[in-house]
C-alpha positions in Angstrom: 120.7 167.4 70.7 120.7 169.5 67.8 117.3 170.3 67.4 117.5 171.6 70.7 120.3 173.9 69.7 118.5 175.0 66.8 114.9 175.5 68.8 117.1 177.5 71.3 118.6 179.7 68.4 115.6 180.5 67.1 114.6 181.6 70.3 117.3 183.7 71.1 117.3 185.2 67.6 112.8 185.8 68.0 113.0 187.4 71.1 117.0 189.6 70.8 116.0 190.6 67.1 112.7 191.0 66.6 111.7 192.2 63.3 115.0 191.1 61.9 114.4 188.6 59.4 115.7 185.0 60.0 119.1 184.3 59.0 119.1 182.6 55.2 119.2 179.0 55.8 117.9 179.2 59.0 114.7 177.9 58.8 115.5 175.0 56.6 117.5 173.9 59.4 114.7 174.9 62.2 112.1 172.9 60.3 114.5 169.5 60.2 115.1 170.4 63.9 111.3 170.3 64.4 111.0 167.4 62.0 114.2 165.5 64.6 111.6 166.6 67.8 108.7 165.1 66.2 110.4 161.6 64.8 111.2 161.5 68.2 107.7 161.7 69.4 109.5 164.9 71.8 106.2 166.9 70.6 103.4 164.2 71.8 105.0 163.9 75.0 105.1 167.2 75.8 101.3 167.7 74.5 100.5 164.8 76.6 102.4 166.0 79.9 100.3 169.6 79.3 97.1 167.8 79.4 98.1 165.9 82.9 98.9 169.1 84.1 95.5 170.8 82.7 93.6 168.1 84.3 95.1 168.3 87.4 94.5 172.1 87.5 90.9 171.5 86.6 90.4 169.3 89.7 91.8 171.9 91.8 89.9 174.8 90.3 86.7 172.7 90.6 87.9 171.8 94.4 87.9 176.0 94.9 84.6 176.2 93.3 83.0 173.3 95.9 84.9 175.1 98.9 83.5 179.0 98.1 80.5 177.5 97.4 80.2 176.0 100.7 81.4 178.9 102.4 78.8 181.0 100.6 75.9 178.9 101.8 77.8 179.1 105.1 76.8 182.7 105.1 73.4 183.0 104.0 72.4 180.2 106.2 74.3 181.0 109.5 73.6 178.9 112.4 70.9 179.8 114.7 
């Protein structure tokens, strides 16, 4: 739970302050936070759910592709 806190900090602070530089101590305690994530195997997981998702969103951008495809060939070859 405190990683998340800190990743949420650190968010707050990046996108509220930019160009302020990161409160001293800061990121010592971001890069434990990250180090908690990854023990955790957090980080993997969420690489791993990005790919499902990628691969599902390939199979439905290669499903548009077939269907305008058809629907092209549809139009140059109308039916008599």
């Amino acid at each position: 739970m405190n990683a998340e806190i800190v990743t949420a900090l650190a968010g707050y602070i990046a996108r509220f302050s930019p160009g302020k530089p990161i409160p001293a101590g800061m990121t010592e305690v971001m890069n434990d936070a990250m180090a908690e994530r990854i023990r955790q195997g957090e980080i993997q997981r969420t690489v791993r759910e990005m790919g499902q998702k990628l691969e599902f969103i390939a199979k439905e951008l290669d499903q548009v592709v077939a269907e305008s495809r058809t629907v092209v060939a549809g139009k140059k070859n109308p039916p008599a």
